[in-house]
PASEMAR-241101 format. One record per residue (C-alpha): z, y, x; residue number from 1; residue in three letters. Coordinates in pm, 1 decimal, padded with zeros to 6 digits. Layout:
% residues N
- Z, Y, X, NUM, ALA
...
END
This chain:
% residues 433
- 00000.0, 00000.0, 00000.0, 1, UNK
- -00069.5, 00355.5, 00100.2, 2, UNK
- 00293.2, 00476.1, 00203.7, 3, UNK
- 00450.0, 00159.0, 00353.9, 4, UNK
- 00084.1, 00104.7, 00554.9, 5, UNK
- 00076.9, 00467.7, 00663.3, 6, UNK
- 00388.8, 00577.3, 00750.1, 7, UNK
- 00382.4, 00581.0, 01135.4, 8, UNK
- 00099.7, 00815.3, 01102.7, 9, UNK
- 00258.2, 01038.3, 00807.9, 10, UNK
- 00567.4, 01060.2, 01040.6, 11, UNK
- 00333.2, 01219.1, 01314.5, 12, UNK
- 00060.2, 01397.0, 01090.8, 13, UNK
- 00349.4, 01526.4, 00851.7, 14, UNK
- 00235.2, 01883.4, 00768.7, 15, UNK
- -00081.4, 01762.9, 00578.9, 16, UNK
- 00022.0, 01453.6, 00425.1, 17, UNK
- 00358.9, 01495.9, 00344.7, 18, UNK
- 00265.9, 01878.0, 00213.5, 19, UNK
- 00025.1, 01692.9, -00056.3, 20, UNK
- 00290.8, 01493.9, -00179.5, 21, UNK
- 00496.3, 01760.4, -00228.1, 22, UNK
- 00281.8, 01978.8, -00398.6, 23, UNK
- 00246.4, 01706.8, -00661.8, 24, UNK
- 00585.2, 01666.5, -00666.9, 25, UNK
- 00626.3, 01983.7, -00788.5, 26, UNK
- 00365.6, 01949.8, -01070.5, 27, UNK
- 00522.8, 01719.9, -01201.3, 28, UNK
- 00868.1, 01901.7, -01212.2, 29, UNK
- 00707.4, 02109.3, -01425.4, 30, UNK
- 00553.7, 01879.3, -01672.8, 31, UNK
- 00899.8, 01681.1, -01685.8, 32, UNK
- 01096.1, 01992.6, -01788.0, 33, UNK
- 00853.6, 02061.1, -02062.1, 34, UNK
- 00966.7, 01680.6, -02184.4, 35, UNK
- 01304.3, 01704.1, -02131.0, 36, UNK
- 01334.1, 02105.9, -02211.6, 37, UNK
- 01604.8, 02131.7, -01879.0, 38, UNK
- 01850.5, 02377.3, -01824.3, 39, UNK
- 01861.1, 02363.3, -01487.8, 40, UNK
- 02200.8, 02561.2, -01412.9, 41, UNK
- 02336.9, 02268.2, -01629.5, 42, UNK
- 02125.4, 01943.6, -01472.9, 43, UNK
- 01924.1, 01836.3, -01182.8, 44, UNK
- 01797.9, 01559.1, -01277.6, 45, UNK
- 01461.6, 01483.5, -01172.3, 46, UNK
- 01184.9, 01206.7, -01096.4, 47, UNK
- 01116.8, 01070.3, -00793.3, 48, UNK
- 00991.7, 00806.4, -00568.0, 49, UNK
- 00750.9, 00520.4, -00720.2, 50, UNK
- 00560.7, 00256.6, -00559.9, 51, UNK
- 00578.1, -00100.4, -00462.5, 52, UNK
- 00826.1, -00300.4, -00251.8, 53, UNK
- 00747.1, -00616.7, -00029.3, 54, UNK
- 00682.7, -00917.1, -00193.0, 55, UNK
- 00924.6, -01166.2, -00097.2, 56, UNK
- 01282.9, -01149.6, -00047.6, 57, UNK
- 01451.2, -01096.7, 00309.1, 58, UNK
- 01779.1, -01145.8, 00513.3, 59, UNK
- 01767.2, -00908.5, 00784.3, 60, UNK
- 02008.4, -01044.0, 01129.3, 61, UNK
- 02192.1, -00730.9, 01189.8, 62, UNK
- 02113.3, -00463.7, 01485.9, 63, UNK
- 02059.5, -00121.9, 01600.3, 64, UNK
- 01711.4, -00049.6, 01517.5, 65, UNK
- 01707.0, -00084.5, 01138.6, 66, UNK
- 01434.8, -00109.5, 00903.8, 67, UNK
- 01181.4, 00191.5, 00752.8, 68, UNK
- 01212.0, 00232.9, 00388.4, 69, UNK
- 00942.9, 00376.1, 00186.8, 70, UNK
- 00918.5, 00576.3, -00113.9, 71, UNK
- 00701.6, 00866.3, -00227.8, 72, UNK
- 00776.5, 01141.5, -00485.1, 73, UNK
- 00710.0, 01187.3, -00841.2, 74, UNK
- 00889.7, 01376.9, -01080.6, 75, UNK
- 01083.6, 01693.8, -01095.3, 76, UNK
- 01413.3, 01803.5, -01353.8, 77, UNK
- 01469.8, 01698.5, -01639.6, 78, UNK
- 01742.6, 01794.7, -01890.6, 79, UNK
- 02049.5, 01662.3, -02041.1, 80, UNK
- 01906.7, 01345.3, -02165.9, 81, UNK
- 01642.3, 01161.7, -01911.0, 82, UNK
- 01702.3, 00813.2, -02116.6, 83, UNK
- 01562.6, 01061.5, -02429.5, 84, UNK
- 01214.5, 01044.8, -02256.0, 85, UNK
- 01220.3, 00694.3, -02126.6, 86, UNK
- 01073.5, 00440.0, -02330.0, 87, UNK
- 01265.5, 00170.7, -02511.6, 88, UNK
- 01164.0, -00209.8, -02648.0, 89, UNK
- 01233.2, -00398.2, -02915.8, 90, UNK
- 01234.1, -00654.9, -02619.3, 91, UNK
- 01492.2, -00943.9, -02512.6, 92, UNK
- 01829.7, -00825.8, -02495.3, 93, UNK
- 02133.9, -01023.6, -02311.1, 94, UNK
- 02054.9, -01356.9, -02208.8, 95, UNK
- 02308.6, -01584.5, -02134.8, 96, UNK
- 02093.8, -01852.9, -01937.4, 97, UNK
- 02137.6, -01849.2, -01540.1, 98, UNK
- 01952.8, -01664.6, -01241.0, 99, UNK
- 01684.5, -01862.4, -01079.1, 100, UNK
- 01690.1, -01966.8, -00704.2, 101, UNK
- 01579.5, -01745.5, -00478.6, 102, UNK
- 01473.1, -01824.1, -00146.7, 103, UNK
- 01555.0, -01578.3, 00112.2, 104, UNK
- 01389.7, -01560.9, 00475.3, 105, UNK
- 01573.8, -01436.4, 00837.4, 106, UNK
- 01374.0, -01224.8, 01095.4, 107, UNK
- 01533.1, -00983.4, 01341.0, 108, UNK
- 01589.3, -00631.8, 01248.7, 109, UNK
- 01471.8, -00538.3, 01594.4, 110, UNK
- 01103.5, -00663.6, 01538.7, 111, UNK
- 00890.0, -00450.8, 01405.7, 112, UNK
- 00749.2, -00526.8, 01064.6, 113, UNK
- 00529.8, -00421.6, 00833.3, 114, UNK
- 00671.2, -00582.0, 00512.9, 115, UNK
- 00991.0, -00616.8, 00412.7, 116, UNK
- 00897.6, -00974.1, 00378.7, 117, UNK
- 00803.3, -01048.0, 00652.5, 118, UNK
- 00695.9, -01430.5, 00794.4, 119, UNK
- 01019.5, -01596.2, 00992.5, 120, UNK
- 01049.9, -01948.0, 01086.6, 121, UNK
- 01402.4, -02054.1, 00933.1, 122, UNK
- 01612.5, -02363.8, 00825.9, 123, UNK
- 01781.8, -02305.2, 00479.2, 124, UNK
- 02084.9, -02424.5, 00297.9, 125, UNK
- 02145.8, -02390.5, -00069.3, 126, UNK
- 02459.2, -02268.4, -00138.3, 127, UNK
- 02640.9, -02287.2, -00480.4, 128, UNK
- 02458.3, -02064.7, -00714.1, 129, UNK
- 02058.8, -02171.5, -00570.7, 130, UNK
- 02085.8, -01857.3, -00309.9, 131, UNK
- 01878.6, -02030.6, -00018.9, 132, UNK
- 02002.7, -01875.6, 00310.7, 133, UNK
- 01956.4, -01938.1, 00645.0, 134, UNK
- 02253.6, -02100.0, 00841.9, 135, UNK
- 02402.5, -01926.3, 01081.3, 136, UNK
- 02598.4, -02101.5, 01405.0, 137, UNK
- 02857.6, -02338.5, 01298.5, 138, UNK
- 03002.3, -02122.3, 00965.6, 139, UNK
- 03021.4, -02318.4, 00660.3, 140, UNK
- 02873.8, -02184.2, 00380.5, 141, UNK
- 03070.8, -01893.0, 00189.9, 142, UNK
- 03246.4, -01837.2, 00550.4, 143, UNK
- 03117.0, -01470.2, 00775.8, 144, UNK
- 02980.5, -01612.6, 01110.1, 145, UNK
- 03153.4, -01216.9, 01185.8, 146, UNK
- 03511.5, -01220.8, 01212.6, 147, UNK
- 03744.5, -00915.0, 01172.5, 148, UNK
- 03789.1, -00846.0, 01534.1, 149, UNK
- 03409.1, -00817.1, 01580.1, 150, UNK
- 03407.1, -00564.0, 01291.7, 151, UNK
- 03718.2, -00416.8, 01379.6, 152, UNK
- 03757.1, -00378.9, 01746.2, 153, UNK
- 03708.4, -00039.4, 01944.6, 154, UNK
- 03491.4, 00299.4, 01790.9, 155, UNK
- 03254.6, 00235.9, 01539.4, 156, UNK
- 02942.0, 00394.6, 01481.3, 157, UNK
- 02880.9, 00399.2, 01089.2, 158, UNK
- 02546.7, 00537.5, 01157.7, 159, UNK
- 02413.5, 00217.4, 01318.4, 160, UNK
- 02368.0, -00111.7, 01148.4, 161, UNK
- 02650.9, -00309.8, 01108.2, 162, UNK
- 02753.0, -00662.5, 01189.1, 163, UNK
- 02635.0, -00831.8, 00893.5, 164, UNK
- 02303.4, -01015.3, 00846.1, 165, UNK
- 02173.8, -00892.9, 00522.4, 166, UNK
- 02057.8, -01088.6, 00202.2, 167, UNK
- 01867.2, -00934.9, -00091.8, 168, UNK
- 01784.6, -01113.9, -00391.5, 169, UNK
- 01552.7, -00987.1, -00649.7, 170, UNK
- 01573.9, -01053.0, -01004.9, 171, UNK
- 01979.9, -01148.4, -01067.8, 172, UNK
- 02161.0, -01087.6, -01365.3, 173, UNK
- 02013.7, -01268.5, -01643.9, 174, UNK
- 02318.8, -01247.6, -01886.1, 175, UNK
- 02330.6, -00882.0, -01810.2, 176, UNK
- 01927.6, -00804.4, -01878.2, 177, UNK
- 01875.6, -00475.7, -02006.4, 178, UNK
- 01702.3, -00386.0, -02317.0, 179, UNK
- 01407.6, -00188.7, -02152.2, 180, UNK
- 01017.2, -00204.4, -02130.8, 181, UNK
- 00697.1, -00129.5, -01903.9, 182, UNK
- 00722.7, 00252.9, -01844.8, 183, UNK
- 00388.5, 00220.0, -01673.7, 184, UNK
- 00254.1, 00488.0, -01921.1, 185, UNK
- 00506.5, 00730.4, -01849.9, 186, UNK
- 00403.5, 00749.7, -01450.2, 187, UNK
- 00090.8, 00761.4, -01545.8, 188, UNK
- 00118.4, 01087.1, -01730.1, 189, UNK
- 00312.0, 01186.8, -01430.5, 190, UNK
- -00022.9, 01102.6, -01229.0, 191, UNK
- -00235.0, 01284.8, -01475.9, 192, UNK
- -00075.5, 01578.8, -01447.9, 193, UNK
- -00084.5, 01550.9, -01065.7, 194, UNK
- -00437.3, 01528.4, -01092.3, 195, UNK
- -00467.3, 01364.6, -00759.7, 196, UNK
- -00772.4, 01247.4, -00601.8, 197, UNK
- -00635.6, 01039.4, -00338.3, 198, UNK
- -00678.4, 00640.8, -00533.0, 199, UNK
- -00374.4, 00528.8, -00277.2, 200, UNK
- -00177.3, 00761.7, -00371.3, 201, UNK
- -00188.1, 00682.3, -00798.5, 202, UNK
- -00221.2, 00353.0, -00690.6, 203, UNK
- 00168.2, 00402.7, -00502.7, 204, UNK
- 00305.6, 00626.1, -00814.9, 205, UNK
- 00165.2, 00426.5, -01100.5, 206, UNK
- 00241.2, 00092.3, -01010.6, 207, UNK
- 00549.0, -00203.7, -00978.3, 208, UNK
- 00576.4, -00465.4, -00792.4, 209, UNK
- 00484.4, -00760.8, -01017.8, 210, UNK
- 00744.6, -00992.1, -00837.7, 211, UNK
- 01042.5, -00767.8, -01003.2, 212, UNK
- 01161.9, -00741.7, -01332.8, 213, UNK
- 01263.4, -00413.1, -01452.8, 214, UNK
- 01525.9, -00565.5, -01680.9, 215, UNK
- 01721.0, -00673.4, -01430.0, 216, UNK
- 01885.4, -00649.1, -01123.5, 217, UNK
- 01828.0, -00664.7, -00672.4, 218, UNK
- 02122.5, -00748.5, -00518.5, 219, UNK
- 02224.3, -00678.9, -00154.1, 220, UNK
- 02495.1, -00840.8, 00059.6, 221, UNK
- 02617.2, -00997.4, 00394.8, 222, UNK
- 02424.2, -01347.0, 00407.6, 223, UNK
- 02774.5, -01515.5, 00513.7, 224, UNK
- 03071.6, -01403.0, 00353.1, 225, UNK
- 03433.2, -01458.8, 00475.7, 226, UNK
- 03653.5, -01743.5, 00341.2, 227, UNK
- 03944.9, -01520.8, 00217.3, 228, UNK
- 03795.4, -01226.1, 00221.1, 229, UNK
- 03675.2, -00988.7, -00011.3, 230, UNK
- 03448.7, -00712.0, -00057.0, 231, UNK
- 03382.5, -00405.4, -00189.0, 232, UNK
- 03102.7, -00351.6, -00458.9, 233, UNK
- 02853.8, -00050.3, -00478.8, 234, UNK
- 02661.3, 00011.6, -00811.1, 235, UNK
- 02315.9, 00156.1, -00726.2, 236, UNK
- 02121.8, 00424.2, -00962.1, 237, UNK
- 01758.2, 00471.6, -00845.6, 238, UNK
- 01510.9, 00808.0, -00910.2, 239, UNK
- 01253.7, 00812.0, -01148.1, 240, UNK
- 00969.7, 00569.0, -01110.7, 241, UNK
- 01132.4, 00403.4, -00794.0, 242, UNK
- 01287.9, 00058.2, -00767.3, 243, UNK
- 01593.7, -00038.8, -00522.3, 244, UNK
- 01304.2, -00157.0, -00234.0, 245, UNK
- 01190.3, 00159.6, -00179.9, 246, UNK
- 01554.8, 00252.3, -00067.2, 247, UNK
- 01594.4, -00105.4, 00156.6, 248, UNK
- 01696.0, 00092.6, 00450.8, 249, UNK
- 01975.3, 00253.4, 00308.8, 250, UNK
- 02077.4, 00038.5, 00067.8, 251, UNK
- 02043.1, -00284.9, 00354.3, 252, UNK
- 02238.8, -00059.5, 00594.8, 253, UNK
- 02576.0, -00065.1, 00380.1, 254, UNK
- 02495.8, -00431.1, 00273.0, 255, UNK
- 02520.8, -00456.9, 00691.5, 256, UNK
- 02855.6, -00293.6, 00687.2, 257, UNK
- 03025.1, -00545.3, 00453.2, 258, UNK
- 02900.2, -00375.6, 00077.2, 259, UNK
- 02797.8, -00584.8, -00205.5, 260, UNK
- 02544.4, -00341.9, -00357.7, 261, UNK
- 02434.5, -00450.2, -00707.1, 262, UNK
- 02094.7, -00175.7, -00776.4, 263, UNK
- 01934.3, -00218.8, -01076.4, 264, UNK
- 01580.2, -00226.5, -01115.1, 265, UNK
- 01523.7, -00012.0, -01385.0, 266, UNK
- 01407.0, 00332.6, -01375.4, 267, UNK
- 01549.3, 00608.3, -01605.7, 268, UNK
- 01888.9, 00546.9, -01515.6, 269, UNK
- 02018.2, 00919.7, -01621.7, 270, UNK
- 02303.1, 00777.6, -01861.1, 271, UNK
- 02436.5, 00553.4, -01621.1, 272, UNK
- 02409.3, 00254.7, -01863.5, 273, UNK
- 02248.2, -00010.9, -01627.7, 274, UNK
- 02429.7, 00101.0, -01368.3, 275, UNK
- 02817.0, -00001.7, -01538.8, 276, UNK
- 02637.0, -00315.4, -01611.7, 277, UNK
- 02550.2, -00400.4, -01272.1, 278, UNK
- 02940.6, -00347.9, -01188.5, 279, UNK
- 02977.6, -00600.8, -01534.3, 280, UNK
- 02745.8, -00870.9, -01361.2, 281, UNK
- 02914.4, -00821.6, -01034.2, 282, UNK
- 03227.6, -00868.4, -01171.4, 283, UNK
- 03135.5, -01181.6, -01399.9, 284, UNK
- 02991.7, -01353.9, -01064.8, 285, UNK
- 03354.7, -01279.0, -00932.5, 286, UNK
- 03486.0, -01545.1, -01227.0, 287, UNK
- 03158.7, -01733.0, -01171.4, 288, UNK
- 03269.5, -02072.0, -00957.4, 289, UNK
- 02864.0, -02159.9, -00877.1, 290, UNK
- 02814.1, -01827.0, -00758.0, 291, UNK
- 02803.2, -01767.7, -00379.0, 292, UNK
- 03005.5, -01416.8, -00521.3, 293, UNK
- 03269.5, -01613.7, -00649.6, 294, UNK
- 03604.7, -01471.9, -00579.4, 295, UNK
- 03455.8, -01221.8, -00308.7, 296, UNK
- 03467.7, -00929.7, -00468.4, 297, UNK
- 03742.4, -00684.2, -00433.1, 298, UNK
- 03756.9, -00589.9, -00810.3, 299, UNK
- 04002.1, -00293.6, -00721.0, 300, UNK
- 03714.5, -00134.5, -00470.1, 301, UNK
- 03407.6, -00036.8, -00672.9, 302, UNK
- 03200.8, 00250.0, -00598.1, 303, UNK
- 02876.2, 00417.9, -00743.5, 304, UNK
- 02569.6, 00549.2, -00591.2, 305, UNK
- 02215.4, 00661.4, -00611.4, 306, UNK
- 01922.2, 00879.3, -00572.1, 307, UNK
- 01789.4, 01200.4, -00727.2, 308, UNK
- 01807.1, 01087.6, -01168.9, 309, UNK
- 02032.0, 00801.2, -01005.1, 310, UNK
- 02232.1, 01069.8, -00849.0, 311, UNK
- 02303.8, 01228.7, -01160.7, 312, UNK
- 02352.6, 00851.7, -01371.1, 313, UNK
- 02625.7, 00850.0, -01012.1, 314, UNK
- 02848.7, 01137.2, -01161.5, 315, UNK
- 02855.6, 00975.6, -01519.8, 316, UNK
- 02915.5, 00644.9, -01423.9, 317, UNK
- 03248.6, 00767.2, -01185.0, 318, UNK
- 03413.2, 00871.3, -01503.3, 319, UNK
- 03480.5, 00475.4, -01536.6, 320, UNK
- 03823.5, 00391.0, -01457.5, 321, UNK
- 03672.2, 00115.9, -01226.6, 322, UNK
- 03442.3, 00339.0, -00997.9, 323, UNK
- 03723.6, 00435.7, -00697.1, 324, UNK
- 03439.3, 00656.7, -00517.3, 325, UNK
- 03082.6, 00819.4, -00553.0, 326, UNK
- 02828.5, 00919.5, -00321.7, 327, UNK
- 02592.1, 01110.3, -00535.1, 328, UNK
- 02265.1, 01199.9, -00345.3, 329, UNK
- 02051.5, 01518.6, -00446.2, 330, UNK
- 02155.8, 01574.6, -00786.4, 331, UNK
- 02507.7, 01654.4, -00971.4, 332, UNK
- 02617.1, 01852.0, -01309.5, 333, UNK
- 02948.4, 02045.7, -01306.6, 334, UNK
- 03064.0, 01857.3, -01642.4, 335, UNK
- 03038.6, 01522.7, -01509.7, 336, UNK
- 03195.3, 01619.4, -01169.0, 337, UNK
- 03468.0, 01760.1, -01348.9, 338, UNK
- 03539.1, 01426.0, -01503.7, 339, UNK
- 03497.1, 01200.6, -01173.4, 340, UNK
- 03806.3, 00926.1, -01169.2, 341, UNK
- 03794.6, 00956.0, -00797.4, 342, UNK
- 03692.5, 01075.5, -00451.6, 343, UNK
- 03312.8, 01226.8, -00402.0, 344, UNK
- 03104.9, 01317.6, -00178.8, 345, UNK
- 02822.2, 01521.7, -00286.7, 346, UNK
- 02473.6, 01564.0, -00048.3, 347, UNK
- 02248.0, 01799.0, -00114.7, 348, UNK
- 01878.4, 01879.4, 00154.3, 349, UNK
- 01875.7, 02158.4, 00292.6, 350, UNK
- 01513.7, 02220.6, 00230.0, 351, UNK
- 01502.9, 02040.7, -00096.9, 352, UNK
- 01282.5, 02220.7, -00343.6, 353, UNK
- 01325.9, 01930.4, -00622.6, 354, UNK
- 01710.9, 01945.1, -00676.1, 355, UNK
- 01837.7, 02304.8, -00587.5, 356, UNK
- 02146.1, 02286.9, -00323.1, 357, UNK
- 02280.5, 02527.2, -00489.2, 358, UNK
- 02311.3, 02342.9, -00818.6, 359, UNK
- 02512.7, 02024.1, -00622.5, 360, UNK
- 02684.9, 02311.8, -00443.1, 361, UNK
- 02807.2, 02453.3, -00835.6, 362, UNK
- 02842.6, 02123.7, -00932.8, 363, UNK
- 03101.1, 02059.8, -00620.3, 364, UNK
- 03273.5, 02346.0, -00709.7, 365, UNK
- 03379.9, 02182.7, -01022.6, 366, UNK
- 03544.9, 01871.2, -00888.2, 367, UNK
- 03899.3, 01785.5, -00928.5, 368, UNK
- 03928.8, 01486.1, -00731.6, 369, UNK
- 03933.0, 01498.2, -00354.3, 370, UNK
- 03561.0, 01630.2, -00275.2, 371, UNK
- 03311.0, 01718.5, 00015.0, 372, UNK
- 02963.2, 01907.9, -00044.9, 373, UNK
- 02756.2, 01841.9, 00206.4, 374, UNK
- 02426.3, 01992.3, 00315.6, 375, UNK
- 02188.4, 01793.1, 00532.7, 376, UNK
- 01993.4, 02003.4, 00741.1, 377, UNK
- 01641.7, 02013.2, 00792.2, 378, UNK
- 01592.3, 01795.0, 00499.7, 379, UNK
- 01402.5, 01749.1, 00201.4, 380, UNK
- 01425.8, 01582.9, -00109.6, 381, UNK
- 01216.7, 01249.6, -00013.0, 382, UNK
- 01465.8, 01202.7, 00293.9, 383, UNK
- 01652.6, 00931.2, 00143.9, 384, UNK
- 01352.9, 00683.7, 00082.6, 385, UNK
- 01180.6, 00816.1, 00365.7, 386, UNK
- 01390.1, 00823.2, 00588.1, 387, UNK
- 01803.4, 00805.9, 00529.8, 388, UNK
- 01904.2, 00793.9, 00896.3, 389, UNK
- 02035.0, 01174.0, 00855.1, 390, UNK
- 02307.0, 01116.1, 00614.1, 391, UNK
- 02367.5, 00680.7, 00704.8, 392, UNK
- 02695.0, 00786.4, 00874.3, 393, UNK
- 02826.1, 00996.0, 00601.0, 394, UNK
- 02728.6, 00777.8, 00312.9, 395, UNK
- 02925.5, 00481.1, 00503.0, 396, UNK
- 03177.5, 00639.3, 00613.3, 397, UNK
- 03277.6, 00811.3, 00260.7, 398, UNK
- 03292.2, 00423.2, 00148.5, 399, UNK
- 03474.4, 00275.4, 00419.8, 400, UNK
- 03737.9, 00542.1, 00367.0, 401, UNK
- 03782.1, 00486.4, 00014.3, 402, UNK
- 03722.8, 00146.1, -00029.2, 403, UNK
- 03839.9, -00049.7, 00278.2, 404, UNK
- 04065.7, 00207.7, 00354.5, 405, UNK
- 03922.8, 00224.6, 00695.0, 406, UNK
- 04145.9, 00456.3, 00859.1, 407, UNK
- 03861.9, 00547.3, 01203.7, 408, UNK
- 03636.3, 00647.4, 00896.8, 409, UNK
- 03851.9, 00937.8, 00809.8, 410, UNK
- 03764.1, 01123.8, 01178.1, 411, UNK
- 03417.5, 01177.2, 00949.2, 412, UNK
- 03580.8, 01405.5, 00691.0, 413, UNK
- 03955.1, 01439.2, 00730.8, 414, UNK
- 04173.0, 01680.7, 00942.9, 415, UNK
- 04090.6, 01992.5, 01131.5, 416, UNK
- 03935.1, 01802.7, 01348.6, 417, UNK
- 03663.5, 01645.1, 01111.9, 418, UNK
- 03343.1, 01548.8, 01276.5, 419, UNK
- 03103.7, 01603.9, 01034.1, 420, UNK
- 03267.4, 01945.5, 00995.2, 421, UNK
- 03153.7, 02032.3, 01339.1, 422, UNK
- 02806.6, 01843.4, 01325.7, 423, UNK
- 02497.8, 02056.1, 01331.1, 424, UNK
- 02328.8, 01783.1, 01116.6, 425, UNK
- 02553.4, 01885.1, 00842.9, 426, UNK
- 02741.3, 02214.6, 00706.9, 427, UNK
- 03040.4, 02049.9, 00521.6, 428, UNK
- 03267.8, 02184.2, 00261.5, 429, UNK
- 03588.7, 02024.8, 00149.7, 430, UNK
- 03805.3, 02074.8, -00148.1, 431, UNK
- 04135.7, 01872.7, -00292.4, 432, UNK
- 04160.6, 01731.9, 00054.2, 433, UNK
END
């Protein structure tokens, strides 16, 4: 496909090709505020990022040089009801039959790779649920061929990819499917107002990959888990038109850091609906004894986050007594701020003409919980599916804090001393603190 095939060359040639995208990004800002009829000092929600993720599922071996997501824009803001404009189906509703295998391939996160499923030679195992993974060393299935003092020992760069290998299964949570249909048509008016010429580039904004269902959900999570441990879960909210592939590099870097990040695959995510039942089928796999989740999941440690109309469906969903934390990325209202159960941190680009800094920075201002704005310089609003390595250490490090209680995480935000307060990558504000 056009972005994930060209995206060495857009990095270098960025003033031309990136500058077209943007331009359509912004027509189509306008045609989704004539939909929606926004008020934008009260929302930011907006579209963004469609196109189609590799075809096969991938566990990634964890190391420094992690993988390129892709993602291109398309959309704009919208107003106080996104799911308004989305379509709906009289389709199938909750299914209570059980998630089929999925088979799940190893390569090294050091290769280069074109795909994110890319060819590997590997043995597999099926563990209990069907998961096919690849063994690793001598660990027994369910047990973390990483121990605690390889996580835990000396400074730790959040930044970097963590110790975990990475799995990522598409399609899970069949008792939890969502009651949505093809919204094909809708990113096709999108395109049509664009009125692009480029056939790679409508091709990339009007199509999914056939290999997901939008009903459901993509889960990512360390390939071997711990006997007696548990881990955190992260609900994930995607931008209009964009699936959780087009994030893999983000999403695969806290996965590497010992998340469980349930991200559904659905689209118009503004009322935060699919998200609280990702946390739902996350929670049910907890109680589930053929899951490989079974009894893994800190249930006390749940956090939301997502993207542009997924950051916005990231504010509503904290209001849940569940969600401990948020990391809500280029979009935020003050009203749902101002009802956040717990700790946020809000990001906002610096040269983000989609979602106005200023609106995240109002919307911060609101915030009764323990809260840090911050603006990533020299960024734009495609930076999180383009390229997330800018705000990696921050989004990690907000989570570690608040739901591992890591206590070398709080150097990021905490005390006079706080290094993000002092990094020129960021200009951080702090409040409740």
């Amino acid at each position: 496909m056009f972005y994930k095939t060209s995206i060495k060359t857009q990095n270098q040639n960025r003033p031309n090709d990136t500058l077209s995208l943007f331009y359509c990004v912004l027509l189509v800002a306008a045609f989704y505020s004539l939909i929606v009829g926004c008020d934008s000092e009260e929302s930011t929600r907006d579209d963004f990022l469609t196109g189609t993720g590799g075809q096969t599922v991938t566990q990634l071996t964890g190391g420094t040089q992690p993988q390129t997501g892709a993602g291109i824009p398309a959309g704009g803001q919208g107003g106080a009801s996104v799911q308004d404009a989305s379509p709906t189906s009289d389709g199938a509703g909750p299914q209570a039959t059980s998630d089929a295998s999925t088979t799940v391939e190893t390569r090294d996160a050091a290769k280069p790779q074109t795909e994110a499923g890319g060819q590997a030679d590997s043995q597999t195992q099926t563990l209990d649920g069907g998961v096919d993974v690849a063994p690793v060393g001598d660990s027994a299935p369910g047990d973390s061929a990483v121990g605690d003092s390889a996580i835990d020992t000396g400074p730790v760069d959040y930044g970097a990819r963590g110790p975990y290998e990475v799995v990522v299964e598409k399609n899970v949570g069949e008792a939890f499917r969502n009651n949505v249909s093809d919204d094909t048509a809708m990113c096709q008016a999108f395109m049509a107002m664009m009125n692009s010429d480029d056939p790679a580039i409508v091709e990339e904004l009007t199509t999914y990959p056939p290999d997901m269902d939008r009903q459901l959900y993509t889960l990512f999570r360390p390939a071997e888990l711990q006997a007696g441990k548990k881990y955190p879960a992260i609900t994930w909210g995607n931008g209009t038109c964009s699936h959780p592939l087009l994030f893999v590099e983000l999403l695969e870097h806290l996965a590497s850091h010992g998340f469980i990040i349930i991200a559904t695959n659905w689209r118009w995510v503004a009322s935060g609906v699919e998200m609280l039942r990702g946390i739902d089928f996350i929670l049910s796999e907890n109680e589930n004894q053929s899951s490989a989740l079974f009894g893994k999941i800190d249930t006390k440690m749940l956090g939301a986050c997502g993207h542009s109309q997924g950051s916005m469906a990231t504010v509503v969903v904290g209001a849940d007594e569940r969600i401990v934390a948020t990391v809500p990325i280029q979009g935020a209202n003050a009203a749902s701020v101002a009802a956040l159960n717990g700790p946020t941190f809000l990001i906002a680009g610096e040269l983000d003409d989609i979602v106005n800094p200023a609106g995240v920075e109002a919307a911060f201002g609101a915030a009764r919980v323990p809260a840090v704005f911050g603006l990533s310089m020299g960024n734009d609003h495609l930076m999180p599916g383009l390229d997330p390595s800018p705000i990696l250490e921050g989004v990690t490090g907000w989570f570690k804090i608040h739901l591992e209680n890591d206590q070398k995480a709080r150097d990021l935000f905490y005390g006079d001393a706080c290094k993000l307060c002092s990094d020129p990558k960021w200009q951080i504000q702090r409040k409740n603190m």
